[in-house]
KELO-931617 format. One record per residue: residue number from 0; x, y, z of N, C-alpha, C in turn; residue in one letter. Coordinates in nm, 3 decimals, padded with zeros to 5 digits. Each point is the difference from the previous one (the first is absolute). Layout:
+-----+---------+---------+---------+---------+----------+---------+---------+---------+---------+------+
!  nr !  n_east ! n_north !    n_up ! ca_east ! ca_north !   ca_up !  c_east ! c_north !    c_up ! rest !
+-----+---------+---------+---------+---------+----------+---------+---------+---------+---------+------+
! NUM !       X !       Y !       Z !       X !        Y !       Z !       X !       Y !       Z !    A !
...
+-----+---------+---------+---------+---------+----------+---------+---------+---------+---------+------+
END
This chain:
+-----+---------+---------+---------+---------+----------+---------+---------+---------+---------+------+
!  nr !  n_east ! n_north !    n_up ! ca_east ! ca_north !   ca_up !  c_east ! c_north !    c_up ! rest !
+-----+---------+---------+---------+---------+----------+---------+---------+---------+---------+------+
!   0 ! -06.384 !  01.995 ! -02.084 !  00.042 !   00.037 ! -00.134 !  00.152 ! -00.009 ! -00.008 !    X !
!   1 !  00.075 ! -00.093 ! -00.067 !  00.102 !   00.016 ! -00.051 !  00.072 !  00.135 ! -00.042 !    X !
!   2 !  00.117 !  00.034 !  00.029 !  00.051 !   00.145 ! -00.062 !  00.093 ! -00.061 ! -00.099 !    X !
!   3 !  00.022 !  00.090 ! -00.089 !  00.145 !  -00.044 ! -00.110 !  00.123 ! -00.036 !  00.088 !    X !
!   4 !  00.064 ! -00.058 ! -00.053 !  00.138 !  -00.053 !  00.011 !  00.092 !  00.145 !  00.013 !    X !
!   5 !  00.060 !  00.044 !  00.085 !  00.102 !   00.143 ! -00.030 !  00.062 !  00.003 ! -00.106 !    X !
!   6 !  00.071 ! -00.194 ! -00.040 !  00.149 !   00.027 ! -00.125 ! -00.117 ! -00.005 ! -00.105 !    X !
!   7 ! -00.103 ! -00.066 ! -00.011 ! -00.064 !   00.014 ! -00.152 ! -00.081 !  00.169 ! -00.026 !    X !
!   8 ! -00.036 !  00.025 !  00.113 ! -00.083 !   00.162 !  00.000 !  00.134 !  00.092 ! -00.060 !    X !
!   9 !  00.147 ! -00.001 !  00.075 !  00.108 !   00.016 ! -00.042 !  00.041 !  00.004 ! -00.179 !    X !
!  10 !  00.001 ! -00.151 ! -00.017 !  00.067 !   00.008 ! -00.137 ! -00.121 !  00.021 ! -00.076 !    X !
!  11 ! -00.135 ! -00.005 ! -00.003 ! -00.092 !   00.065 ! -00.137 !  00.023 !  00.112 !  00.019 !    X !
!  12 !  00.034 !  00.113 !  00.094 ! -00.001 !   00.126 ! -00.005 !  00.139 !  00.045 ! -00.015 !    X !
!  13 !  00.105 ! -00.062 ! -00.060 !  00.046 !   00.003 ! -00.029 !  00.144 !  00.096 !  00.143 !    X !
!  14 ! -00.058 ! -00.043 !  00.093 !  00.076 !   00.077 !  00.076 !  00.131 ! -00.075 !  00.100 !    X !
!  15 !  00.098 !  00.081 !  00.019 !  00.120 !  -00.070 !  00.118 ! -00.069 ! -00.079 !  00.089 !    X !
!  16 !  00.050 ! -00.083 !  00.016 ! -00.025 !  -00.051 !  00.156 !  00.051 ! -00.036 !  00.106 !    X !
!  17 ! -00.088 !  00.088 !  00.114 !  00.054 !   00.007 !  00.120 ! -00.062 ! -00.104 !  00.103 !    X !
!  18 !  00.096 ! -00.060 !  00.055 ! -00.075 !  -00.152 !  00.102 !  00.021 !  00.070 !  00.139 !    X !
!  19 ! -00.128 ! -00.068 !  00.079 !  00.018 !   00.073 !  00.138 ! -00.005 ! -00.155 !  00.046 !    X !
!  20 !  00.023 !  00.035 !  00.127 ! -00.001 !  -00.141 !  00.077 ! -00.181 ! -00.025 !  00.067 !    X !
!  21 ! -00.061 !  00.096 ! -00.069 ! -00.140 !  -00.035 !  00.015 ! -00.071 ! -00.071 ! -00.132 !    X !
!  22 ! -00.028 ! -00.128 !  00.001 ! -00.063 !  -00.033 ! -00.153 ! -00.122 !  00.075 ! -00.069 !    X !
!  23 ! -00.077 !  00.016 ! -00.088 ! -00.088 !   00.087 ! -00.064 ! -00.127 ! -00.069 !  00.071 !    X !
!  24 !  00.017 ! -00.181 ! -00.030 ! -00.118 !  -00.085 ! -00.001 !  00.015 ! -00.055 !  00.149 !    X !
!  25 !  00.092 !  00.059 !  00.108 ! -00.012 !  -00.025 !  00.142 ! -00.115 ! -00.015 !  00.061 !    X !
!  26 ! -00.050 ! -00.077 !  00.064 ! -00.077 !  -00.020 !  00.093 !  00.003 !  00.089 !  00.114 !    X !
!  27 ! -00.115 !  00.076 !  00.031 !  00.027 !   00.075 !  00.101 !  00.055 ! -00.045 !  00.129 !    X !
!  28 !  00.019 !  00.047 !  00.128 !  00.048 !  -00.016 !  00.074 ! -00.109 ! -00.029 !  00.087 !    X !
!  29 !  00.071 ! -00.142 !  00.179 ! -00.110 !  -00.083 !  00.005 !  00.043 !  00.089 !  00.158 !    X !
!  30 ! -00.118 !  00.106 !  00.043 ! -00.024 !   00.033 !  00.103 ! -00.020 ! -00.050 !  00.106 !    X !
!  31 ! -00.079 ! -00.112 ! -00.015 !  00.038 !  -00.124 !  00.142 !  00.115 !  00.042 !  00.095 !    X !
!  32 ! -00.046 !  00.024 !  00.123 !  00.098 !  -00.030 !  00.096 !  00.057 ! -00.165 !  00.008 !    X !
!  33 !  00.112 !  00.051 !  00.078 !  00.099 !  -00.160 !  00.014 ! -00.089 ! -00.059 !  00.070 !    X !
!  34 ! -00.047 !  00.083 !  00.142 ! -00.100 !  -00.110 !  00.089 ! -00.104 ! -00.048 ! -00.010 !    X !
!  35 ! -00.082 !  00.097 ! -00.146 ! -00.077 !  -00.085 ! -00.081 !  00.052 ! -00.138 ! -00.030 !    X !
!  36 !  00.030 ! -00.005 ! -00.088 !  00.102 !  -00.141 ! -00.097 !  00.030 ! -00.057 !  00.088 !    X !
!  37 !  00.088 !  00.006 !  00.122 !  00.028 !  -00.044 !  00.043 ! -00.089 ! -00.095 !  00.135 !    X !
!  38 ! -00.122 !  00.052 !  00.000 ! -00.112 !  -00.048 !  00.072 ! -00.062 ! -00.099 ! -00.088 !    X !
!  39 ! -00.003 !  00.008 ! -00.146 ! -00.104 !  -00.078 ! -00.083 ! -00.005 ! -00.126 !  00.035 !    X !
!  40 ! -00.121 ! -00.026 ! -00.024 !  00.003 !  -00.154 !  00.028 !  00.057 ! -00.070 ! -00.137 !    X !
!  41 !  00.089 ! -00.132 !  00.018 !  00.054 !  -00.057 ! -00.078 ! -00.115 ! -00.106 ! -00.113 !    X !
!  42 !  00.071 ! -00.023 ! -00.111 ! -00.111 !  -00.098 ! -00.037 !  00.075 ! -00.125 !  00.095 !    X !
!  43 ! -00.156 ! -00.074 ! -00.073 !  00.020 !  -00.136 !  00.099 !  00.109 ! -00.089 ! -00.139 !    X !
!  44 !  00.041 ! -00.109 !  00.120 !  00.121 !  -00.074 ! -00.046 ! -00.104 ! -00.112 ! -00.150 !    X !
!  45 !  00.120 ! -00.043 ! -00.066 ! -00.026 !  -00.082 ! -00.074 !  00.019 ! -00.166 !  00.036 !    X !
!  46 ! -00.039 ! -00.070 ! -00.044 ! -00.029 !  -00.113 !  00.053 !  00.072 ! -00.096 ! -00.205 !    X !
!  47 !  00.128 ! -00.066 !  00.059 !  00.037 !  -00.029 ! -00.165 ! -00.008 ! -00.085 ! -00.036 !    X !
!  48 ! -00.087 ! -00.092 !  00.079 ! -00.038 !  -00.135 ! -00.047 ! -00.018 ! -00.025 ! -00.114 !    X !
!  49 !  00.089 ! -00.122 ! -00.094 ! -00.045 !  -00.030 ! -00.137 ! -00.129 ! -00.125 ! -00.041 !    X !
!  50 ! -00.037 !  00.071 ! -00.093 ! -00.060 !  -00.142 ! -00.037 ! -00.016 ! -00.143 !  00.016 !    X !
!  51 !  00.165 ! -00.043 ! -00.048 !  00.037 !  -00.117 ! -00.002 !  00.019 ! -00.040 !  00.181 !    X !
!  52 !  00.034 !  00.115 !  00.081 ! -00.018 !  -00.032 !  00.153 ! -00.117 ! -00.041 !  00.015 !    X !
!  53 ! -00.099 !  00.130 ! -00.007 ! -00.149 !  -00.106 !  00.021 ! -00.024 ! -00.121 ! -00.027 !    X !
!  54 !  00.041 !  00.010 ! -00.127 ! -00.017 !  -00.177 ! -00.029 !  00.014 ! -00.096 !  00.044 !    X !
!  55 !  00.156 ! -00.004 !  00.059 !  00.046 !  -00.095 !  00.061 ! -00.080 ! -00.005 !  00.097 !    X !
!  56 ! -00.044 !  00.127 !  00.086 ! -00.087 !  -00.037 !  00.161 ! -00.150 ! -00.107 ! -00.075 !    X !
!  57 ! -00.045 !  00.066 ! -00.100 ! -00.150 !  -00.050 ! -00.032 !  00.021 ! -00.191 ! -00.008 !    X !
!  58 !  00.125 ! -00.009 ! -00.073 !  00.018 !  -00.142 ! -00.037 !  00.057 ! -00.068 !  00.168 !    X !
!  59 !  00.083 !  00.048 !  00.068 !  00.026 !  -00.048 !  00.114 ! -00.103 ! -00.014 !  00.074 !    X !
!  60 ! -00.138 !  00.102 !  00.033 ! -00.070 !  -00.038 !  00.074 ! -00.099 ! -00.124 ! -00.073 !    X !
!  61 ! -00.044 !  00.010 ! -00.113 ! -00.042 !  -00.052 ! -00.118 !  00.002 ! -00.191 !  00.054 !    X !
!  62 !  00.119 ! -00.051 !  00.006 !  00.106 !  -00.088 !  00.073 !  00.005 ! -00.055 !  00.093 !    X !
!  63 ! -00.048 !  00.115 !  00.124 !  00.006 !  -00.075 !  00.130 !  00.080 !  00.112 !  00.124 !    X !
!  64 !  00.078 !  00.073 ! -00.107 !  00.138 !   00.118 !  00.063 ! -00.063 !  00.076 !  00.100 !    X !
!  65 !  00.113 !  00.087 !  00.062 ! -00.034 !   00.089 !  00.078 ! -00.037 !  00.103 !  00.005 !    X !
!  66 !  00.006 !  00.026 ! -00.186 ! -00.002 !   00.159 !  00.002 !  00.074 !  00.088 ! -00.007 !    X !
!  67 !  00.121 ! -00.020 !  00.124 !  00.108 !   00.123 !  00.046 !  00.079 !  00.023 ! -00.127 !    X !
!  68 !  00.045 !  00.117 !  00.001 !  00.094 !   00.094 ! -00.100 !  00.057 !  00.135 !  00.023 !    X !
!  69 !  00.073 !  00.062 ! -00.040 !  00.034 !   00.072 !  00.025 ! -00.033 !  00.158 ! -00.084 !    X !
!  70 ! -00.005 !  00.074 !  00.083 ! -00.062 !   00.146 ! -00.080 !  00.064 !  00.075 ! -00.015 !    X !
!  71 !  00.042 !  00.062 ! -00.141 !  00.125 !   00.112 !  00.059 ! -00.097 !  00.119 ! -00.015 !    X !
!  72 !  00.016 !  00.101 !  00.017 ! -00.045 !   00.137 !  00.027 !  00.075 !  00.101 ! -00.047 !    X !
!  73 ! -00.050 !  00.070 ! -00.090 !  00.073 !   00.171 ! -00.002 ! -00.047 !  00.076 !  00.045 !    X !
!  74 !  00.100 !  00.046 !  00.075 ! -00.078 !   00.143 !  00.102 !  00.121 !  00.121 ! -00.016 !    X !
!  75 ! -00.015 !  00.121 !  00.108 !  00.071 !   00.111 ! -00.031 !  00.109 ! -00.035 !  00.110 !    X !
!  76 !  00.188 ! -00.025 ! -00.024 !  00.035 !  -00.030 !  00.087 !  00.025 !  00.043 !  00.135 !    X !
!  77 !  00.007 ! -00.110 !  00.064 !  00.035 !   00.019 !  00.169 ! -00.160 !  00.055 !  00.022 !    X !
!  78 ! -00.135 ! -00.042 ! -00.082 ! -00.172 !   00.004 !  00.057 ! -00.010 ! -00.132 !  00.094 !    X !
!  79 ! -00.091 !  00.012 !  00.060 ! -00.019 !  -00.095 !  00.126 ! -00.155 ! -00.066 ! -00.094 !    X !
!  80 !  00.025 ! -00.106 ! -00.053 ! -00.088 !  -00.093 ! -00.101 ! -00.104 ! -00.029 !  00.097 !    X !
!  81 ! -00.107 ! -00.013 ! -00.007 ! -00.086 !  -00.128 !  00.034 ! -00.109 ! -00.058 ! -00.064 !    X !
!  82 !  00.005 ! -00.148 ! -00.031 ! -00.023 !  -00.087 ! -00.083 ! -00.117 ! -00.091 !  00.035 !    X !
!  83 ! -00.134 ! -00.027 ! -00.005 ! -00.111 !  -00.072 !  00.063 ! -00.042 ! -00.100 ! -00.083 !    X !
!  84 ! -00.028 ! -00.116 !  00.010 ! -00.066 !  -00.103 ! -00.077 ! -00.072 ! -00.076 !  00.095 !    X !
!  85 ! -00.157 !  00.005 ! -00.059 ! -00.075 !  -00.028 !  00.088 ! -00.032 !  00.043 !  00.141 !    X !
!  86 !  00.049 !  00.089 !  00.054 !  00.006 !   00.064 !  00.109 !  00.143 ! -00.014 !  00.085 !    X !
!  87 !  00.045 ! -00.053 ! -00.068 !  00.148 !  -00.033 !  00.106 !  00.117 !  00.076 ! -00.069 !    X !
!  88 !  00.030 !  00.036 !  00.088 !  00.091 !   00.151 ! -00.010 !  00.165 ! -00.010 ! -00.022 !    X !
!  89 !  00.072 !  00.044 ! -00.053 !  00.102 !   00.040 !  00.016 !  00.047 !  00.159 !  00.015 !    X !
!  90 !  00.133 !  00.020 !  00.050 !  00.063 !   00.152 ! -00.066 !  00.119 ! -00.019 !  00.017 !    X !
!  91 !  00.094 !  00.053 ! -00.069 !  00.131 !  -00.018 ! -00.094 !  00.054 !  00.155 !  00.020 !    X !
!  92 !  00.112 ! -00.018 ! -00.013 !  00.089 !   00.146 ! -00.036 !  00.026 ! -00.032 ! -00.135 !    X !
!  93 ! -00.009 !  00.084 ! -00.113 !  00.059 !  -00.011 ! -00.092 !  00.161 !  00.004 ! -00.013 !    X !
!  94 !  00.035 ! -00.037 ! -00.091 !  00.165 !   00.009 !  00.002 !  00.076 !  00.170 ! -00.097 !    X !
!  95 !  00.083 !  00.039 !  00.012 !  00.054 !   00.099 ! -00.072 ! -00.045 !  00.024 ! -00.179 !    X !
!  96 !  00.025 ! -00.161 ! -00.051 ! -00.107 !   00.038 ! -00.144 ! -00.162 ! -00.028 !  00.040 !    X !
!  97 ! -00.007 !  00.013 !  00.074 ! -00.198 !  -00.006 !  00.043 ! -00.077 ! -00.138 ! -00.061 !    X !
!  98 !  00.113 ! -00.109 !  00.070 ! -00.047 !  -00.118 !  00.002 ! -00.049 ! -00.096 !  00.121 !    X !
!  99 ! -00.118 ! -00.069 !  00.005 !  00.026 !  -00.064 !  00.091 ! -00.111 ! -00.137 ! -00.026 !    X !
! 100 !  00.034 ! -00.080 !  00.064 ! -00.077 !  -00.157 ! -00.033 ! -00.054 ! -00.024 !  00.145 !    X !
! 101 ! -00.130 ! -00.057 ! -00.048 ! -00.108 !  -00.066 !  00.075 !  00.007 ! -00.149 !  00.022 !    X !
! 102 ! -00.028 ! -00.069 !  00.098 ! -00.004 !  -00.132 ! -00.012 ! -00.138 ! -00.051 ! -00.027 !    X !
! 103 ! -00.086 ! -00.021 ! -00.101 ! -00.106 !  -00.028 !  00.067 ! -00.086 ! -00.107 ! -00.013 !    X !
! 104 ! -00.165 ! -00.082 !  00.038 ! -00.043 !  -00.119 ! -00.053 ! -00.099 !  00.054 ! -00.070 !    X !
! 105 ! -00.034 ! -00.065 ! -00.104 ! -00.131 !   00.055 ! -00.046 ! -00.105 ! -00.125 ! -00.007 !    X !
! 106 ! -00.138 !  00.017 ! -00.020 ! -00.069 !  -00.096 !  00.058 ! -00.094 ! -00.043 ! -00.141 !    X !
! 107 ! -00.021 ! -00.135 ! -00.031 ! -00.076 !  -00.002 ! -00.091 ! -00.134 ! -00.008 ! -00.010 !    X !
! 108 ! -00.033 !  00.211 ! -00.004 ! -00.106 !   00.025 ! -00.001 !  00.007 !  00.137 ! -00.102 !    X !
! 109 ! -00.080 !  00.155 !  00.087 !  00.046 !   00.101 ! -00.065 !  00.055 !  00.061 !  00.120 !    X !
! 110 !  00.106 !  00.074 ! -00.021 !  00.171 !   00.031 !  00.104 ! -00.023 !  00.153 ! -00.025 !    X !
! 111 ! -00.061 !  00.095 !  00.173 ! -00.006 !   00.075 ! -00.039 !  00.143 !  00.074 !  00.058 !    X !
! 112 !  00.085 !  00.132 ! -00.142 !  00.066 !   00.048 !  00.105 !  00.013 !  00.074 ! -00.003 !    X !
! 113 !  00.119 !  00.095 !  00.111 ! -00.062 !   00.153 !  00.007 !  00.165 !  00.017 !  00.015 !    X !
! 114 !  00.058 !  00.150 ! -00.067 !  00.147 !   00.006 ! -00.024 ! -00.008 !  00.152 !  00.033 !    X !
! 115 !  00.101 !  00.060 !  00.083 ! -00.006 !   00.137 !  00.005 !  00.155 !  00.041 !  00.112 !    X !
! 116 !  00.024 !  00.131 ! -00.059 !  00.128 !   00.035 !  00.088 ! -00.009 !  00.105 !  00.041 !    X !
! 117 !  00.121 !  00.048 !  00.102 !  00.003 !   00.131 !  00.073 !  00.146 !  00.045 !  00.008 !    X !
! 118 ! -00.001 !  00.103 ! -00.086 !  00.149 !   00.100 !  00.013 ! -00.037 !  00.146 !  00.090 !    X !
! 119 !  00.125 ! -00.029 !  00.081 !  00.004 !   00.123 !  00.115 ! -00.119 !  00.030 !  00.015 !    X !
! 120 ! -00.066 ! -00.156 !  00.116 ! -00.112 !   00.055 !  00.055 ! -00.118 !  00.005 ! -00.122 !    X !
! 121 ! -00.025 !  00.051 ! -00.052 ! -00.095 !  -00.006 ! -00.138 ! -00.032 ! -00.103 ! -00.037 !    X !
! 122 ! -00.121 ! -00.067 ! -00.006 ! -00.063 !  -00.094 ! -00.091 ! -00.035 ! -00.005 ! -00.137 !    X !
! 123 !  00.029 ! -00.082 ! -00.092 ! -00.106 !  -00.041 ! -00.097 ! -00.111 ! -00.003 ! -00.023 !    X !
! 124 ! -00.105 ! -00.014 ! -00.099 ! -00.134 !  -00.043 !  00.029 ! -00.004 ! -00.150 ! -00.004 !    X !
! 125 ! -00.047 ! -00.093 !  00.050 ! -00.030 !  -00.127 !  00.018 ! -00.027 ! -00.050 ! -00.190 !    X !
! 126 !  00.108 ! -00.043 ! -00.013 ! -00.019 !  -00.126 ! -00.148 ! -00.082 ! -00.137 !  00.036 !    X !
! 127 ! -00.109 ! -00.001 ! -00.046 ! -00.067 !  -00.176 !  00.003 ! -00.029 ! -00.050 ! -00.097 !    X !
! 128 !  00.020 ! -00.123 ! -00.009 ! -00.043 !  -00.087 ! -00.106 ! -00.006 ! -00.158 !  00.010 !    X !
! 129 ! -00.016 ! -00.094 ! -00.091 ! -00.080 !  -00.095 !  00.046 !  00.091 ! -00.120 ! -00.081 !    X !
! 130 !  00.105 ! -00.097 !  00.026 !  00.017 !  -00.096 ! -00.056 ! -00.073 ! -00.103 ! -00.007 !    X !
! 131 ! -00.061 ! -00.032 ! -00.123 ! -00.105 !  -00.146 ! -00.006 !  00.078 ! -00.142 ! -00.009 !    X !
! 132 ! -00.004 ! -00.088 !  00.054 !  00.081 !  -00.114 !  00.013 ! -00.158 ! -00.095 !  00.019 !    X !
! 133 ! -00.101 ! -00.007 ! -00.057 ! -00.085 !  -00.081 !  00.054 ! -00.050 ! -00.102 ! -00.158 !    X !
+-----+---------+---------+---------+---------+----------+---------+---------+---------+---------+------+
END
């Protein structure tokens, strides 16, 4: 349930107002310990492949190509990435803005892959999904 606003409960009642450094409509306070939070598991990384990237792989293999391209990744920085297509593995340190690139081939078929990271020790849950190139 929503509570009133303090300055509007304030000015219909026509009364002074006094501001505390506590807001009216504050959110209570988040009891979590630090070593909670600080244990959570992270989400898993993003994978920022565009469109027009796919494309190019679908038409390169399409062609005759190799496939290979490059993957960039968002993750949480300085996470230890690792990146699977088709079963073949990578892992990456992310960089300070929580970037990091994959080298990888993809095959013209369906490309399965699996994306997931680990901050201080802590894992992700395993991201999968399936690029179709066939």
């Amino acid at each position: 349930m929503k509570r009133p606003a303090l300055i509007t409960t304030a000015v219909a009642l026509g009364l002074g107002l006094a501001l505390s450094p506590i807001a009216a409509n504050a959110a209570p306070a988040d009891t979590s310990s630090v070593s909670e939070v600080a244990s959570a598991a992270p989400a898993a990384p993003r994978d920022t492949t565009s469109y027009e990237q796919l494309e190019d792989v679908y038409y390169d293999l399409l062609f005759g190509g190799s496939g290979a391209t490059s993957i960039l990744v968002k993750a949480a920085p300085g996470a230890e990435v690792a990146y699977s297509v088709n079963g073949v593995a990578q892992t990456k340190q992310a960089d300070g803005r929580g970037r990091v690139t994959f080298d990888v081939t993809f095959e013209r078929a369906v490309n399965d892959v699996a994306l997931s990271q680990a901050v201080n020790g802590v894992s992700s849950a395993v991201k999968t999904f399936q690029y179709d190139f066939s």
